[in-house]
C-alpha positions in Angstrom: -16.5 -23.1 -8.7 -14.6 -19.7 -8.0 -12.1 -18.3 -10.4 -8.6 -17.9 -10.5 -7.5 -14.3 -10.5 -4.1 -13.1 -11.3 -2.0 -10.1 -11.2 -1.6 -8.8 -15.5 -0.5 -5.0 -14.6 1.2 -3.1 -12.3 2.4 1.0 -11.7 3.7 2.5 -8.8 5.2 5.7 -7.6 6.8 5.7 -4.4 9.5 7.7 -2.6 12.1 5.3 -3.4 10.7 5.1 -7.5 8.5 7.1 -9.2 7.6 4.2 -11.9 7.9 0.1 -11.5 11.1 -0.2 -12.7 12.3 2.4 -10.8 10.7 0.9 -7.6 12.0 -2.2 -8.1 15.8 -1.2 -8.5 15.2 0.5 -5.2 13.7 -1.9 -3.4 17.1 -4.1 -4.7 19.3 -1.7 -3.5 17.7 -1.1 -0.1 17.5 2.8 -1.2 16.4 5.2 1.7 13.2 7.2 0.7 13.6 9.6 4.1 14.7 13.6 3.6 13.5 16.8 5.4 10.1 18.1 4.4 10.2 20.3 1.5 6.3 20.9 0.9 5.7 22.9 4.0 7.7 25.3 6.5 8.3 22.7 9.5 10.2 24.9 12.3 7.8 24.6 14.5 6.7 21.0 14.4 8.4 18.0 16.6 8.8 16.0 13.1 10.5 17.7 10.3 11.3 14.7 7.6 9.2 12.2 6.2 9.3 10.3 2.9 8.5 12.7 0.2 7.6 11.4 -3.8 10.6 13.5 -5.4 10.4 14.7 -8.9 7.2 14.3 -10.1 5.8 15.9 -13.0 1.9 15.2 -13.1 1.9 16.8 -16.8 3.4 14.4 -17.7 0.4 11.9 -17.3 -3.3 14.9 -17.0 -2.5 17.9 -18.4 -2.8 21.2 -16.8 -6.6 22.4 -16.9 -7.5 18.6 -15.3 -4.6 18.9 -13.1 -5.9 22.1 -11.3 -8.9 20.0 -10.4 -7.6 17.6 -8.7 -5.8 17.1 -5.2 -2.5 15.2 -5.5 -3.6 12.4 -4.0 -5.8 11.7 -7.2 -2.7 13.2 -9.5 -0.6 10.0 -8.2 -3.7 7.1 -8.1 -4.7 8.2 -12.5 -0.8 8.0 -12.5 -0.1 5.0 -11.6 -2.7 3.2 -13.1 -1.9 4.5 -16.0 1.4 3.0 -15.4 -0.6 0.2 -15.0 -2.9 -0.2 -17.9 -0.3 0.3 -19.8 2.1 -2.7 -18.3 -1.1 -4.9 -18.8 -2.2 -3.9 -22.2 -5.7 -4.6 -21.0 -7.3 -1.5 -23.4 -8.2 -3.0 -26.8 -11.1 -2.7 -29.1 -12.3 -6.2 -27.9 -12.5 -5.2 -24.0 -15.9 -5.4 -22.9 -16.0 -2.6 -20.5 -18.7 -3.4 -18.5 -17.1 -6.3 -17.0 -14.0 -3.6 -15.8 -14.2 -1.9 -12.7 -12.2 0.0 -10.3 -11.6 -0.3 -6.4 -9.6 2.8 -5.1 -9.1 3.8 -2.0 -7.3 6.4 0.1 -7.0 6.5 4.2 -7.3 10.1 4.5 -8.5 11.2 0.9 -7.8 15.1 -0.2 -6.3 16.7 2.8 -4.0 19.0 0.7 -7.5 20.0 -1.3 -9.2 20.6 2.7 -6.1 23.2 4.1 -6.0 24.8 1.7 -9.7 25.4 0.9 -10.0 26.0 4.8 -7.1 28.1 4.8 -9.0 30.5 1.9 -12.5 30.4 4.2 -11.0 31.3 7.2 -9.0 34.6 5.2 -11.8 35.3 2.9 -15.2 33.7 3.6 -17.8 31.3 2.0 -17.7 32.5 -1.6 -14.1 31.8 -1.9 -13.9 28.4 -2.0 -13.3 26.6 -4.4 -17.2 24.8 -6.5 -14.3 21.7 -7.3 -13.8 21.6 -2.9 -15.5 18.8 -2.5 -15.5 16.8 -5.9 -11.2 17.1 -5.0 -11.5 16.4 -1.5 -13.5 13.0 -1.1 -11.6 9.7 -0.9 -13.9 7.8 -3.8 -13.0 10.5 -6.2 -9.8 8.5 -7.3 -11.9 5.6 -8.7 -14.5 8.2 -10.4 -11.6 9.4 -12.1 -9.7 6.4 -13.5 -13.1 4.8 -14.6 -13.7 8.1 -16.8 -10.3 7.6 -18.0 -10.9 4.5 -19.3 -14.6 3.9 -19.9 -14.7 0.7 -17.4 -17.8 0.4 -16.5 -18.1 -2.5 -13.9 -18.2 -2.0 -9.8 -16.8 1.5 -9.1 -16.2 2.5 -5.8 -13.4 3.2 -2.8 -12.3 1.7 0.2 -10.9 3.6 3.6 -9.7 1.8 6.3 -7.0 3.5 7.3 -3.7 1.8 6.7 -5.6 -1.2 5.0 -7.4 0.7 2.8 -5.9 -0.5 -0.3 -5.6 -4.0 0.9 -9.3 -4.5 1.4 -9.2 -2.7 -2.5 -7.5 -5.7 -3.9 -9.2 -7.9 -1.4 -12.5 -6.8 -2.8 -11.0 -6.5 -6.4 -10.3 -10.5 -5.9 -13.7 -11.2 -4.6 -15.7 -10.0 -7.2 -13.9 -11.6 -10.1 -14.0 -14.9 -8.1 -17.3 -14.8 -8.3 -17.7 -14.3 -11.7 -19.1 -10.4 -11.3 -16.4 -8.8 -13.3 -13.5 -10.0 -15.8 -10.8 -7.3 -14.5 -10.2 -4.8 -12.1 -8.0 -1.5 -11.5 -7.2 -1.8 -7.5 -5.2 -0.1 -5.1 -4.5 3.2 -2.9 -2.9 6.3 -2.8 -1.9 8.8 -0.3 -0.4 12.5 -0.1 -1.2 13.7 3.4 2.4 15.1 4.2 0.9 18.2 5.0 0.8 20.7 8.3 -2.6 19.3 9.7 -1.7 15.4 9.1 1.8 16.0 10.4 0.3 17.8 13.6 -2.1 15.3 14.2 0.2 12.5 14.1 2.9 14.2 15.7 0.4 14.7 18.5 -0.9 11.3 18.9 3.3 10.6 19.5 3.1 8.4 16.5 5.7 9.2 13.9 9.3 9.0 14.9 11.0 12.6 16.2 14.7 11.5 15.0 15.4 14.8 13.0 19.0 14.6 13.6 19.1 10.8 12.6 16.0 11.3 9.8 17.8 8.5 7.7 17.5 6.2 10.6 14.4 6.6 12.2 12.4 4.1 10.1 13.5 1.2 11.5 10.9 -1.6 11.6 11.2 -4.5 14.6 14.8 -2.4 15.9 14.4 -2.4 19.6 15.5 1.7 19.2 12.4 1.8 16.9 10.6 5.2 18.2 7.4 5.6 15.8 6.7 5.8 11.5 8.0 7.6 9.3 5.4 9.6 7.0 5.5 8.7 3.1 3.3 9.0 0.1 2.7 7.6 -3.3 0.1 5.4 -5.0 0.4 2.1 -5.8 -2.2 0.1 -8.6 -2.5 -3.5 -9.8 -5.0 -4.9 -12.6 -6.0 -7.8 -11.9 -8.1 -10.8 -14.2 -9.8 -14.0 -14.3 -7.5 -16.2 -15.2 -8.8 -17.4 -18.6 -9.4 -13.4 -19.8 -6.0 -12.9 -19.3 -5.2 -15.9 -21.1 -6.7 -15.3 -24.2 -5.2 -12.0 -24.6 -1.8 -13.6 -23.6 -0.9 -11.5 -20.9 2.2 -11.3 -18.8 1.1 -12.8 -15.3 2.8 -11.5 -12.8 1.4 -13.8 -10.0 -1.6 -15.2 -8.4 -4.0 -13.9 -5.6 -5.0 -17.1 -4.1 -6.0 -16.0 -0.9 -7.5 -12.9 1.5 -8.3 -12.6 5.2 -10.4 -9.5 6.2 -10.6 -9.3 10.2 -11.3 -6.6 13.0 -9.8 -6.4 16.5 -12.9 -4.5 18.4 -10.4 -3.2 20.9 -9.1 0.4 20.6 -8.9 2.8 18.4 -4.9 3.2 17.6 -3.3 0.2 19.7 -3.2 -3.3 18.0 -5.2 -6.5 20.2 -3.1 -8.2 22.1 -0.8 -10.9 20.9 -2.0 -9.6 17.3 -5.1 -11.3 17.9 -7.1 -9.8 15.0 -4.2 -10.2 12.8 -3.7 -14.1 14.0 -7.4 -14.5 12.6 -6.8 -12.3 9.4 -3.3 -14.6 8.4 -5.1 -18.1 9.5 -8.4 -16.7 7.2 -6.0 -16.1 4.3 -4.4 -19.6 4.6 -7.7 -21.1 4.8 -9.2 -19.2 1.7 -6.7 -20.5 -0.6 -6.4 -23.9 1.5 -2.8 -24.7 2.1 -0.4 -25.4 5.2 1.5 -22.5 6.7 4.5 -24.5 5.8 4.3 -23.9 2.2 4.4 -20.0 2.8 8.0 -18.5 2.0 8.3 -15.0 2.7 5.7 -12.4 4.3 5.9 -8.6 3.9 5.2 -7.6 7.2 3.2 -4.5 8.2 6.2 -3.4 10.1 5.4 0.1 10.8 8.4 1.0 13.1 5.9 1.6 16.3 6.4 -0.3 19.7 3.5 -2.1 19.7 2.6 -3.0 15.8 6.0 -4.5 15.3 5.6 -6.6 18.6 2.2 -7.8 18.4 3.1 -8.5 14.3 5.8 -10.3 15.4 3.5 -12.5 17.7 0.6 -13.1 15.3 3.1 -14.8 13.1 4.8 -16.7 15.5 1.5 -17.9 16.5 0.0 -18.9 12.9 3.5 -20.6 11.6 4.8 -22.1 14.8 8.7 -23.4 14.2 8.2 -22.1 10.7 8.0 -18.7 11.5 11.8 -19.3 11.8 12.4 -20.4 9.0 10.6 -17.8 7.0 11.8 -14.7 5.6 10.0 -11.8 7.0 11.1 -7.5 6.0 9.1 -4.8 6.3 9.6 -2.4 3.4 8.4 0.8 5.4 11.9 1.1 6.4 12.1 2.5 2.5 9.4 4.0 1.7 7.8 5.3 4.8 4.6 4.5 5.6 2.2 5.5 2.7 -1.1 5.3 5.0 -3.6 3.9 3.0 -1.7 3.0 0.0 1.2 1.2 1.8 -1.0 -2.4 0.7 -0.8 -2.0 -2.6 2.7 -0.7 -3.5 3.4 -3.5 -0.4 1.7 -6.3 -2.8 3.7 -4.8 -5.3 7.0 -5.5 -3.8 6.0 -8.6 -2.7 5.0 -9.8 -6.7 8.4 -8.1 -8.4 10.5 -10.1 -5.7 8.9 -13.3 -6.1 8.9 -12.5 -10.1 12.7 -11.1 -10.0 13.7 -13.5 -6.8 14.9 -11.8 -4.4 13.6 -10.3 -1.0 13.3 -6.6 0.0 15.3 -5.8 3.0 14.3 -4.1 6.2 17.1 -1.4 6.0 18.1 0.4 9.3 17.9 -2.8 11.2 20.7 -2.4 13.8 19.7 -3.7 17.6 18.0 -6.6 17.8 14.6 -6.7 20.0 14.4 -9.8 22.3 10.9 -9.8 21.8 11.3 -9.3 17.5 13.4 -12.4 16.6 12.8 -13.6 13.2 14.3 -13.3 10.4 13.8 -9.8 8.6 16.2 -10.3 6.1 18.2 -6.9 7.8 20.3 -4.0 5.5 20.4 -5.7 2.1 17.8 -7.8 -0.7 18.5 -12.0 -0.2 18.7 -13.1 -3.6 15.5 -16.2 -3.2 13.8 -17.8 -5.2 10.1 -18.1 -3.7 6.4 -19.6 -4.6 4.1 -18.1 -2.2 4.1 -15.2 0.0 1.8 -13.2 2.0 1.3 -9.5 2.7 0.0 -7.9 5.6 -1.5 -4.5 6.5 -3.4 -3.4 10.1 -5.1 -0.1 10.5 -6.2 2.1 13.3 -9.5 1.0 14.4 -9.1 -2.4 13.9 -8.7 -2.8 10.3 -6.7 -6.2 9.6 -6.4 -7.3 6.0 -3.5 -10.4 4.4 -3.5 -11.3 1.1 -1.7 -14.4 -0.8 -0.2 -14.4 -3.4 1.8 -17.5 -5.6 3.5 -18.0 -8.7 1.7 -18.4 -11.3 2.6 -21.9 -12.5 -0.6 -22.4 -15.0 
């Protein structure tokens, strides 16, 4: 018999919040996370905004000697789950470690960690870089971290799938304690490739939206004037527990994880199959893991990236899996706030999608203005729908093929 896991913990830093509470009174209000790029000089790039974390003060959670050592994608992932540790009190002199583990992942890892180590080769040869290069650089080094952190002991490792990376941590996360392999787990992604070489590379693949004079605007998911993503960063973590652990320590449940569909296109390398086909599989798996009717699912966070084709193949894939009540659904994407955070957009995603259905209300797509002909469900445009809702599923789809939904419901005991 599998286990029930739920959702005890949650932190998140975001460029619309840099804790929980701050994320969720943005994702309330609809609050923009878009500005020009501060971290880097961009007058000669194309794209010269993205969605930045603002005001964050690492000291305040690794001090400054651990700090150095670290790239800021691994700053914001020990951040926020600390955050999260916290929130779920897990920590106590009871916890038997070795059944706590961490699944962490990052899409592109240290990239700010690999310019500027390249940047000192290049200048100054091999004996100036840096003996910490590659322990900062590599995308596992987020879950080595938070495990030394904490002393959890159980499965350690990271995922990368682009932008389903964290997705498939949680997915992953959920597996193993339904199977009885681990009590709890940290989960989720983090990202912090605004930076020259990501920016150039996206910019040349004619992905990310060119709007500089309407930066404010230009994430706009399922708008038929959509013209590409907007860049963001941030981490996102959840712990989540077999039920009955988290019950004898009487912890606050957020919601359940009853469901995950894990699915690959094996078409191309950036564009989505057609019709969402891969994602039409990954949504019907989901429904099938945790065995109930499309009918009974209220709300989905879309992928929504704000690109041509993700947003009309998304729209597609659910249209297929819900028939008539795709309609009746509520649908948002909420990359139109925060950007898109790469490989840590599935967890501070799942996150939204938990603190709606916990606070009832729905995140809105903002900068929804012109409907698309071939985009006509409901995305709950501009503002939050106060709703109250039971189940709900998130979706993420990554370049190469990488589809990954998860379920969640209220946890009703």
């Amino acid at each position: 018999m599998r286990k029930r896991v739920v959702v005890t913990g949650m932190g998140a830093l975001t460029p619309i919040g840099n804790t929980l509470e701050e994320y969720l009174a943005g994702l309330k209000e609809g609050r923009n996370g878009a500005g020009l790029i501060t971290k880097f000089d961009t007058e000669t790039f194309d794209t010269k905004f993205a969605c930045e974390v603002k005001d964050f003060d690492v000291l305040k959670y690794i001090d400054r000697k651990a700090a150095r050592r670290m790239d800021p994608f691994t700053h914001y992932a020990v951040a926020t789950s600390m955050m999260a540790v916290e929130d779920s009190g897990i920590v106590s002199d009871n916890l038997d470690a070795t059944r706590v583990g961490v699944i962490y992942g990052s899409g592109i890892g240290g990239m700010v960690t690999f310019e500027d180590q390249h940047s000192n080769y290049i200048a100054h040869g091999a004996k100036r870089v840096s003996p910490f290069f590659v322990p900062m650089m590599i995308s596992d080094i987020a879950a080595g971290q938070i495990s030394i952190e904490y002393g959890f002991k159980g499965p350690n490792y990271a995922t990368t799938s682009a932008c389903a990376t964290s997705t498939h941590a949680i997915a992953d996360a959920f597996m193993l304690i339904q199977s009885g392999r681990a009590d709890a787990m940290v989960c989720g992604g983090s990202e912090a490739a605004i930076t020259p070489m990501a920016m150039s590379g996206f910019g040349s693949a004619r992905a990310i939206s060119t709007w500089n004079d309407r930066y404010m605007d230009a994430s706009r998911p399922f708008d038929n004037e959509r013209n590409g993503f907007v860049m963001g960063e941030g981490a996102g973590t959840l712990i989540i527990e077999e039920l009955e652990h988290a019950l004898k320590r009487g912890a606050h449940i957020y919601g359940e994880i009853i469901g995950c569909g894990l699915t690959g296109d094996a078409f191309h390398v950036t564009a989505p199959a057609p019709g969402g086909e891969g994602a039409v599989r990954s949504m019907q798996m989901a429904l099938n893991d945790a065995g109930i009717q499309p009918e009974e699912v209220d709300y989905i966070n879309a992928h929504g990236t704000s690109t041509e084709l993700n947003d009309k193949n998304e729209t597609m894939a659910i249209k297929t899996v819900f028939g008539e009540h795709a309609y009746k659904m509520s649908v948002s994407s909420t990359k139109s706030m925060t950007g898109h955070l790469l490989g840590a957009a599935g967890a501070i995603e799942s996150i939204s999608t938990l603190l709606g259905m916990e606070h009832g209300f729905i995140p809105p797509t903002i900068n929804y203005d012109t409907p698309d002909p071939d985009c006509d469900l409901n995305y709950t445009p501009n503002n939050a729908v106060e709703k109250q809702f039971n189940c709900a599923l998130s979706n993420t789809f990554g370049f190469g093929g990488h589809n990954a939904t998860l379920l969640f419901k209220k946890y009703s005991g």
